[in-house]
C-alpha positions as CSV (number, residue, x, y, z in Angstrom):
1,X,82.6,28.1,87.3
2,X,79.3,30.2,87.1
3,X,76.3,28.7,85.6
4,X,74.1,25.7,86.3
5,X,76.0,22.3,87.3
6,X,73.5,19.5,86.4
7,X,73.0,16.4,88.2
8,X,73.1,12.4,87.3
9,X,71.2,10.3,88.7
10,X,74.5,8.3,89.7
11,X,75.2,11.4,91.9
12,X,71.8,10.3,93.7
13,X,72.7,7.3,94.3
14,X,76.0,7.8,96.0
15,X,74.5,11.2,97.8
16,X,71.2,8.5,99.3
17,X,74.6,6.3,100.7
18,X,74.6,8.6,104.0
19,X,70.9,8.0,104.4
20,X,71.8,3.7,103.7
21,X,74.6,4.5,106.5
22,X,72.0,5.7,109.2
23,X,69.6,2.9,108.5
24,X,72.6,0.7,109.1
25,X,73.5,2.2,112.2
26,X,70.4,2.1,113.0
27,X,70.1,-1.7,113.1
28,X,73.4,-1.8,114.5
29,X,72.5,0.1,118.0
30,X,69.0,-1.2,117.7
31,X,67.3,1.8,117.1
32,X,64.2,0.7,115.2
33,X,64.1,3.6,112.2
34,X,65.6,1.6,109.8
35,X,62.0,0.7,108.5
36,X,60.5,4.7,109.2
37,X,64.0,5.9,107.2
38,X,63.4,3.5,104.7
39,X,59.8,4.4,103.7
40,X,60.6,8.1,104.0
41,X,63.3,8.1,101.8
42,X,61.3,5.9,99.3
43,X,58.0,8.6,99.6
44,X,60.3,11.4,99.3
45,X,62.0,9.8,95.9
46,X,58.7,9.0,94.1
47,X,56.9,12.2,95.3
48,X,59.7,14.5,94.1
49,X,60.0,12.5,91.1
50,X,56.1,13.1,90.3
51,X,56.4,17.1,91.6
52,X,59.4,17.6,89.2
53,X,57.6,15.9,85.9
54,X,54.1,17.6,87.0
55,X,56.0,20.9,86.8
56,X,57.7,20.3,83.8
57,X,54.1,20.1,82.3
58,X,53.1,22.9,83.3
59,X,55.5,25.1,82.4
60,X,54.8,24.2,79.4
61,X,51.2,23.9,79.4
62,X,50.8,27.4,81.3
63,X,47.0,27.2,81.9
64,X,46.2,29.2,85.1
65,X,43.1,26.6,85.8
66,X,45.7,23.9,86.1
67,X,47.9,26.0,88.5
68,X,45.1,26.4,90.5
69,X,44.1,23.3,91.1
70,X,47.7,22.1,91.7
71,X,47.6,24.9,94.3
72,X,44.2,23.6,95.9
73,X,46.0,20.3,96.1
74,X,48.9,21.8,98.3
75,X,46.5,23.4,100.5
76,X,43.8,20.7,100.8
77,X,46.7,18.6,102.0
78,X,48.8,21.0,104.3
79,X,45.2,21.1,105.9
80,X,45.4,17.6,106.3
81,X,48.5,18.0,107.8
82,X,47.4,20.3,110.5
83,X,44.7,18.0,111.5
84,X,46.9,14.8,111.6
85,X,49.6,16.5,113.9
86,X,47.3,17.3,117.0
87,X,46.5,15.3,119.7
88,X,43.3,16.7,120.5
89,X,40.9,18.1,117.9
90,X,37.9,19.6,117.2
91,X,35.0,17.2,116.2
92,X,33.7,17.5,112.5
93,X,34.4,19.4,109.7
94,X,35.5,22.6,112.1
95,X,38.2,20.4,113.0
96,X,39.8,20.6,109.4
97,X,38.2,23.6,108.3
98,X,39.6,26.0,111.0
99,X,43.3,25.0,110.6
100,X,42.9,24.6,106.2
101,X,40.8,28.2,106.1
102,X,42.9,30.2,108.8
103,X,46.3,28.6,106.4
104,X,44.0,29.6,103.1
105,X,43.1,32.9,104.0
106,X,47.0,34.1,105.3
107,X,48.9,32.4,102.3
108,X,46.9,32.6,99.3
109,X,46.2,36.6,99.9
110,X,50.2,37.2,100.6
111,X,51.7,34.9,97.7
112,X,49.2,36.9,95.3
113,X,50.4,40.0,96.9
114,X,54.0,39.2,96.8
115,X,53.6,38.1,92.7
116,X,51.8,40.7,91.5
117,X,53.3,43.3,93.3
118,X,57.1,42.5,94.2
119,X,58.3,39.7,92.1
120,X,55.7,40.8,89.1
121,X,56.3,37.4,86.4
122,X,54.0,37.7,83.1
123,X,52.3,36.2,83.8
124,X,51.8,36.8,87.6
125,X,50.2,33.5,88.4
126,X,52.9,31.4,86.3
127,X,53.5,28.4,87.7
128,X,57.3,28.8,87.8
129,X,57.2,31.4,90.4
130,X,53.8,31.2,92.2
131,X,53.4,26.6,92.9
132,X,57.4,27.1,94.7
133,X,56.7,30.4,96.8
134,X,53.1,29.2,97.6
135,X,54.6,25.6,98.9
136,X,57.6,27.9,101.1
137,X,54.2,29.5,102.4
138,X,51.9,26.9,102.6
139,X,55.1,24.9,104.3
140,X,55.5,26.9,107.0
141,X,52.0,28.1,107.7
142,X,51.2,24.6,108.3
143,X,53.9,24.6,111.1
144,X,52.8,26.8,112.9
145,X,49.0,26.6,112.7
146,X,49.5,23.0,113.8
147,X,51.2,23.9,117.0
148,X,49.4,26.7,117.8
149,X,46.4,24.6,117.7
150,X,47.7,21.5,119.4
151,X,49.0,23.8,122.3
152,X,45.7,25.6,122.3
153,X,43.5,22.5,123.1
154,X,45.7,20.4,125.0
155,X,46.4,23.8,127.7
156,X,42.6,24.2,127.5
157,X,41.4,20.9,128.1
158,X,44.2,20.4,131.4
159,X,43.0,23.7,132.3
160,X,39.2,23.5,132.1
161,X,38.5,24.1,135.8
162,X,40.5,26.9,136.2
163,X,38.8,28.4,133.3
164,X,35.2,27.4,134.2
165,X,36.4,29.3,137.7
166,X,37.4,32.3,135.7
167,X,33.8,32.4,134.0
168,X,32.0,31.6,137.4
169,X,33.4,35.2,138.7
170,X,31.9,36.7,135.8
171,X,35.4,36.9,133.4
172,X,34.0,36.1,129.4
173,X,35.5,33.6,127.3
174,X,38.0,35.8,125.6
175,X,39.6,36.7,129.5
176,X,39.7,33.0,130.7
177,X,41.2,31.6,128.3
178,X,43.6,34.5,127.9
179,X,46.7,32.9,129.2
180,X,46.2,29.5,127.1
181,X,45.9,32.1,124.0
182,X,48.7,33.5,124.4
183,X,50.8,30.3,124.9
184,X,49.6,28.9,122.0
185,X,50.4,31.9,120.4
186,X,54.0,31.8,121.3
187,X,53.9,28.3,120.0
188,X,52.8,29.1,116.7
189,X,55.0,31.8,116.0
190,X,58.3,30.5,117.4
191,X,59.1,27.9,114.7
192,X,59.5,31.1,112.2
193,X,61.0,33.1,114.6
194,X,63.6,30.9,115.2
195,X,64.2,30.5,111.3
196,X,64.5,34.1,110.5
197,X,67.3,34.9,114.0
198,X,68.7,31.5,112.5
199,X,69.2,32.9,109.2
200,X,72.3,33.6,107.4
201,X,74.8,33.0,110.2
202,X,73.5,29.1,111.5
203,X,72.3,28.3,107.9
204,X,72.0,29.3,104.7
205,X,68.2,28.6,103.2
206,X,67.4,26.7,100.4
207,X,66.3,28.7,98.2
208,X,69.0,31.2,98.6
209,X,71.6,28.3,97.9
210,X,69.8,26.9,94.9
211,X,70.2,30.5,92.8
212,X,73.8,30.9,94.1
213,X,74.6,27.5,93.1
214,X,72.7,28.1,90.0
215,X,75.0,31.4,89.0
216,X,72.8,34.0,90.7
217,X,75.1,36.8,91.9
218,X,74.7,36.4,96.2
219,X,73.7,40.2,97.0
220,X,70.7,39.2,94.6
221,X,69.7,35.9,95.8
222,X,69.9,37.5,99.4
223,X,66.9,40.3,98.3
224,X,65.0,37.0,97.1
225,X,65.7,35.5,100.0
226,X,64.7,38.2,102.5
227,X,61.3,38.8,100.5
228,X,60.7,35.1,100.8
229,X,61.5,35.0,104.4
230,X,59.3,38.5,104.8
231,X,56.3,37.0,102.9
232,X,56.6,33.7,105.1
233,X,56.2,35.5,108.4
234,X,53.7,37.8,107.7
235,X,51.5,34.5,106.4
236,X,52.6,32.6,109.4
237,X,51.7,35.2,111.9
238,X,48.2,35.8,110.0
239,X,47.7,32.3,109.9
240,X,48.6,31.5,113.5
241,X,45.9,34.7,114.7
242,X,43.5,33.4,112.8
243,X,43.3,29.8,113.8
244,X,43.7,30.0,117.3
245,X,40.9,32.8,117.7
246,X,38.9,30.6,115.2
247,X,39.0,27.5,117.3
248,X,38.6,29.6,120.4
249,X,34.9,30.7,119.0
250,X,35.0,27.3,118.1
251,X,35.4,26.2,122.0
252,X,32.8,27.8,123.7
253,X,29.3,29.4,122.6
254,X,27.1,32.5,122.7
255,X,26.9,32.3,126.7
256,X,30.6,32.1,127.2
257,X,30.1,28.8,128.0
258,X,33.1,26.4,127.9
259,X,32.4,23.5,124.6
260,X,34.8,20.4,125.5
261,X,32.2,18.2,124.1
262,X,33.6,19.9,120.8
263,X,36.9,18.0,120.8
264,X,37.1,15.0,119.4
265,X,36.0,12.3,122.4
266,X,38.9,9.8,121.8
267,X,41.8,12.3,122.1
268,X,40.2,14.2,125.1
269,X,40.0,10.6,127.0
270,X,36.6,12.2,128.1
């Protein structure tokens, strides 16, 4: 039947049984994620629970000062995020400011693009539409920022004398560290790439299932789906270009001089 099915809470419980079943088997083989599973299933409970009655609030509230600073949460955190997941990082507040301002720049300027001049809500910064398509965003610019950069300063730190070699015989910055770029590059933008070829015949994405199980006719909830996916990439890429040439002018200075010093001395071992 057509329409929205709702949930109990009893449904929960017996759907969270398969997670109980892993942390049991867990145990059983010796494993050691019993514990991790545990706590992740607990923070994912309570932080859902809180999302879902924050929302509720605003819906009805509809203040745009309170979406925004729901939305400055997200991305204060995703940039948190990028910092915590690599190994080497740039000392100081470049460190976190590279990664959250590259992520800032790319998803806040397409999800206002993609409101107010595809989706087009009234209003266009309602928090129905823009918190959920800002997190699918934010989500997934955060991915791939993270390993663009982790690839980035690990490859340049293992290949520092090759590229001090390459600015010894006159090369600038932007020529030695050329190959590293473009690795971390790759990096960056495989994680979306591999989503999109993925799409449709490995998996069907969330969102696309949500409005078809909600009574959303499919050939519609596919054109929702492809804009999502289309505004996802093009903030990925942006995001990903924008970091790693950020935290190469980060890396070396005026003189084309190579700036280890500017990683973080406990992660570079140095």
């Amino acid at each position: 039947m057509d329409g929205y099915i709702a949930l109990s809470y009893w449904d929960l419980v017996i759907a969270s049984g398969f997670l109980v079943l892993n942390g049991a088997l867990s145990i059983w083989l010796k494993l050691g994620l019993e514990r991790r599973l545990a706590v992740a299933m607990l923070r994912m409970v309570v932080q859902l629970l809180l999302v879902g009655y924050l929302l509720k609030s605003l819906f009805a509230i509809q203040s745009p000062w309170l979406t925004a600073g729901v939305a400055l949460f997200m991305l204060l955190f995703a940039g948190r995020e990028i910092r915590s997941r690599q190994d080497r990082k740039i000392a100081g507040f470049w460190g976190y400011g590279i990664g959250t301002g590259a992520m800032a720049v790319a998803a806040i300027t397409i999800t206002v693009i993609g409101l107010s001049a595809m989706i087009r809500p009234e209003p266009w910064w309602g928090p129905r539409y823009s918190l959920p398509l800002l997190g699918m965003v934010l989500g997934n610019a955060m991915t791939g920022i993270s390993l663009a950069l982790d690839t980035l300063h690990t490859s340049v730190k293992r290949e520092k004398p090759a590229i001090e070699a390459q600015l010894l015989l006159g090369a600038t910055k932007w020529e030695a560290m050329r190959p590293f770029t473009r690795r971390a590059l790759r990096s960056g933008f495989m994680p979306i790439i591999n989503s999109m070829a993925a799409t449709g015949v490995v998996s069907l994405p969330g969102m696309m299932t949500g409005q078809i199980l909600s009574g959303v006719e499919p050939t519609e909830a596919v054109k929702y789906q492809l804009l999502v996916m289309f505004l996802i990439g093009g903030s990925t890429g942006l995001g990903v270009l924008m970091a790693a040439f950020g935290s190469l002018y980060r890396l070396s200075d005026g003189r084309d001089r190579l700036r280890l010093d500017r990683l973080t001395q406990a992660e570079t071992g140095t």
